[in-house]
C-alpha positions in Angstrom: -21.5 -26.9 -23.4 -21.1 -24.7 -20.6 -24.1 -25.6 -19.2 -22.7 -29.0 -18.5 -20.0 -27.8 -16.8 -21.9 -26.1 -14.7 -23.7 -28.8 -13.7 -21.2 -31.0 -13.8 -19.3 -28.3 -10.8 -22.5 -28.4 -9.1 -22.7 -31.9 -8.4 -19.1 -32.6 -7.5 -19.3 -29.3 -5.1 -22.1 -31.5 -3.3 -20.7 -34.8 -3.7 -17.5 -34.3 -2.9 -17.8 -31.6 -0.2 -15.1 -30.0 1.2 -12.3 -31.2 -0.8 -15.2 -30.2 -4.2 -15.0 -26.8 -2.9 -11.0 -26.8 -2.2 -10.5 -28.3 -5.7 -12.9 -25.8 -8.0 -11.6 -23.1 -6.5 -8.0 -24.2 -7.0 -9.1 -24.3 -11.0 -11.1 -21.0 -10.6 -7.9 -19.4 -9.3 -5.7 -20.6 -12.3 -6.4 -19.5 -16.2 -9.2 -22.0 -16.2 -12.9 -19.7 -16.9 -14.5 -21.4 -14.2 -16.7 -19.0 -11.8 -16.8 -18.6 -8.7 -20.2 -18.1 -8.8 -21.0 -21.8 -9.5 -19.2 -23.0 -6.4 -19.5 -20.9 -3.6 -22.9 -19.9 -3.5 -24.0 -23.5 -3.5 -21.9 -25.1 -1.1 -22.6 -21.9 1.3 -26.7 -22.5 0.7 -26.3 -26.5 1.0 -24.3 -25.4 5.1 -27.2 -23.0 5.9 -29.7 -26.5 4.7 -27.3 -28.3 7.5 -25.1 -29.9 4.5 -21.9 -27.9 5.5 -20.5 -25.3 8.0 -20.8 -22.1 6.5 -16.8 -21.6 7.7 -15.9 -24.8 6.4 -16.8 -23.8 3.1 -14.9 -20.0 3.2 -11.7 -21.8 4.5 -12.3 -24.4 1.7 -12.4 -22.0 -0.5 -10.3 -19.4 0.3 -7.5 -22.3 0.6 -8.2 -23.8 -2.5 -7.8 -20.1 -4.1 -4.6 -19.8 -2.5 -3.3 -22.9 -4.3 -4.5 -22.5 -7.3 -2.7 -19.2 -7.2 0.4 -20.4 -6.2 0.4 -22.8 -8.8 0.0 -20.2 -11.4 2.4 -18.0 -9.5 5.2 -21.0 -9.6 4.4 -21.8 -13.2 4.7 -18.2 -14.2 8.1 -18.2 -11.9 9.7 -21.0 -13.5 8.5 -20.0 -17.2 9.6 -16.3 -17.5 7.8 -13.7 -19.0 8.3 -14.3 -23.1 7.9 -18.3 -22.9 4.5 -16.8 -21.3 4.0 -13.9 -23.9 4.4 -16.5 -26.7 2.4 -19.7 -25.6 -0.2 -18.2 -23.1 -3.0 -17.8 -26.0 -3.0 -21.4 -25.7 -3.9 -21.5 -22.4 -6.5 -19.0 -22.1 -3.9 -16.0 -21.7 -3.3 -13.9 -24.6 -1.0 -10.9 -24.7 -3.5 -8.4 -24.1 -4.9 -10.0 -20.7 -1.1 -10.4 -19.8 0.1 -7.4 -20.3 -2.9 -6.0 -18.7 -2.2 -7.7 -15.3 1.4 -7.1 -15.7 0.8 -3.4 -15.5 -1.5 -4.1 -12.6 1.0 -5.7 -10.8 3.9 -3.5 -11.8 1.1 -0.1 -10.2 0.2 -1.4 -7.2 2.9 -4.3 -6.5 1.8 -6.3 -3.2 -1.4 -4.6 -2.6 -2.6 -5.1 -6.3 -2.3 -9.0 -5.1 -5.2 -8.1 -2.5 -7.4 -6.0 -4.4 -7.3 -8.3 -7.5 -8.8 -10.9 -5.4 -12.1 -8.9 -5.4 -12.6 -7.9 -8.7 -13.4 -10.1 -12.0 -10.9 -11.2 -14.7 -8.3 -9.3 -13.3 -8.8 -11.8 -10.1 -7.7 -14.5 -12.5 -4.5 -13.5 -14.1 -2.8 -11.5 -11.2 -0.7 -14.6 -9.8 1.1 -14.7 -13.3 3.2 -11.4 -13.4 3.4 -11.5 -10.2 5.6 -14.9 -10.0 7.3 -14.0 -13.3 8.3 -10.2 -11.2 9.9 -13.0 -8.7 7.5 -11.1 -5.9 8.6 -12.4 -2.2 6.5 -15.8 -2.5 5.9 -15.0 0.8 4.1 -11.7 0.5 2.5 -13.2 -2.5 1.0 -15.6 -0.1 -0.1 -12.8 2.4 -2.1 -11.0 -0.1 -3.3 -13.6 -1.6 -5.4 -15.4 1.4 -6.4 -11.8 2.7 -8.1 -11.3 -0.7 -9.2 -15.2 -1.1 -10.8 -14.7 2.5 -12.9 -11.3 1.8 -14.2 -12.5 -1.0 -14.8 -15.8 -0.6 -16.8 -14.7 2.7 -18.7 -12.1 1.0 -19.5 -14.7 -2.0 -21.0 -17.5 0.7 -23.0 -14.5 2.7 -24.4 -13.6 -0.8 -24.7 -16.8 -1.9 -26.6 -18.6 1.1 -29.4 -15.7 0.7 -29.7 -15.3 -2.8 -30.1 -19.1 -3.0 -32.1 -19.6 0.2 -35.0 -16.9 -1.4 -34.4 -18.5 -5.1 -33.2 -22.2 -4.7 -35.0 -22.5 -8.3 -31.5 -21.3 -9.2 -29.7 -24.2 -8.4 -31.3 -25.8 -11.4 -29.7 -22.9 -13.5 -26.4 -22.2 -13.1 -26.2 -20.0 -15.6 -29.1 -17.7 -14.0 -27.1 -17.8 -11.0 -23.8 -16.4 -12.2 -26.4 -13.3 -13.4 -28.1 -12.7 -10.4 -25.3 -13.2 -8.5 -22.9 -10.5 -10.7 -25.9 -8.2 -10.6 -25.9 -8.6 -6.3 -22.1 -8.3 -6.4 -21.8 -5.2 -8.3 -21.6 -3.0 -5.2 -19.1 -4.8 -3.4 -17.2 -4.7 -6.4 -17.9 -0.8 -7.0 -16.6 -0.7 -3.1 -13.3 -2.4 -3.7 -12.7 0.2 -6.8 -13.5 3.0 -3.8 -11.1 1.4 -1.5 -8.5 1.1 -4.3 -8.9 4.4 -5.4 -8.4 5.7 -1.5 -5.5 3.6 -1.4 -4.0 5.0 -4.4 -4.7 8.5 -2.9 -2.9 8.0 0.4 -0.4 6.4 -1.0 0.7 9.4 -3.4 0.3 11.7 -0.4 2.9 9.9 1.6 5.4 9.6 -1.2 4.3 13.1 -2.1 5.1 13.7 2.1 8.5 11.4 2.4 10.0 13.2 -1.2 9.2 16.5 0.8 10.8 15.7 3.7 13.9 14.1 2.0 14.4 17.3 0.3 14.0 19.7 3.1 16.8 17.2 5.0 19.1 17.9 2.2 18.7 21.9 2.9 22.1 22.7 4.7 
């Protein structure tokens, strides 16, 4: 079955061009399981065979990401937390994954937005809490293409050579998500890095500002 989707993504990313990549990427950035994998990588080979501008596909992309997100974001907005907490298992959202981007959201508020953007599953689901915590649409926006744009960049650069050295993968989408997640890993082991330092500075200067409050309060 999911083999057929696969190819079934494949060929509308080619046929339909721009507006294929705009629109898979919209459904990758809802609940909806589809990869990334199987739309980026191609579209960003079929620019470096002439097909495309390399560009056209990561603003394509990164676009359609964005809308898909704010989609879920609006839904999630309108909805409220326990309509969500009750029905999402029928929409591929169960309580755990919700509660487990909830606390994401509620840890590193805005900047969880931009990180989640790089990293699996979590990349998904963010949009949800975040529009039911009524975050500054705004912001959510912000964050949102930042993320949309690293990765989708990083995905096409990955893609195009991956793909240019085994174009036998085409044929397999499947063996492309794999090689692809096995290329990625690093990038994804240095967004956890940048996280972490993120998390570290910001404790030191909310460590720094309670310090300084305190010694302002010393007659």
């Amino acid at each position: 079955m999911f083999h057929s989707l696969f190819s079934l993504w494949f060929r509308l990313t080619l046929e339909w061009g721009y507006l294929g990549v705009f629109v898979m990427m919209a459904i990758e950035s809802t609940v909806f399981p589809l990869p990334s994998e199987v739309v980026v990588p191609p579209a960003a080979y079929w620019a470096s065979q002439g097909k495309f501008n390399f560009w056209g596909v990561v603003t394509a992309a990164t676009l359609g990401s964005w809308a898909g997100s704010a989609l879920s974001y609006w839904v999630a907005r309108r909805a409220g937390r326990p309509l969500i907490l009750k029905y999402g298992k029928y929409v591929f959202v169960p309580e755990k994954k919700w509660l487990m981007a909830e606390q994401w959201i509620n840890r590193y508020s805005a900047a969880g937005i931009f990180f989640a953007r790089l990293l699996p599953v979590v990349r998904h689901l963010v949009s949800l809490p975040a529009g039911a915590a009524r975050m500054p649409f705004g912001l959510f926006t912000t964050m949102t293409l930042l993320g949309s744009f690293v990765w989708c960049t990083v995905l096409a650069w990955f893609g195009a050579r991956v793909l240019a050295d085994q174009p036998r993968l085409l044929e397999d989408p499947e063996a492309l998500v794999h090689v692809l997640k096995e290329k990625l890993i690093w990038f994804v082991l240095a967004a956890l890095v940048l996280l972490g330092s993120y998390i570290v500075v910001d404790l030191i200067g909310k460590r720094l500002r309670r310090s300084a409050a305190g010694e302002s309060e010393i007659p």
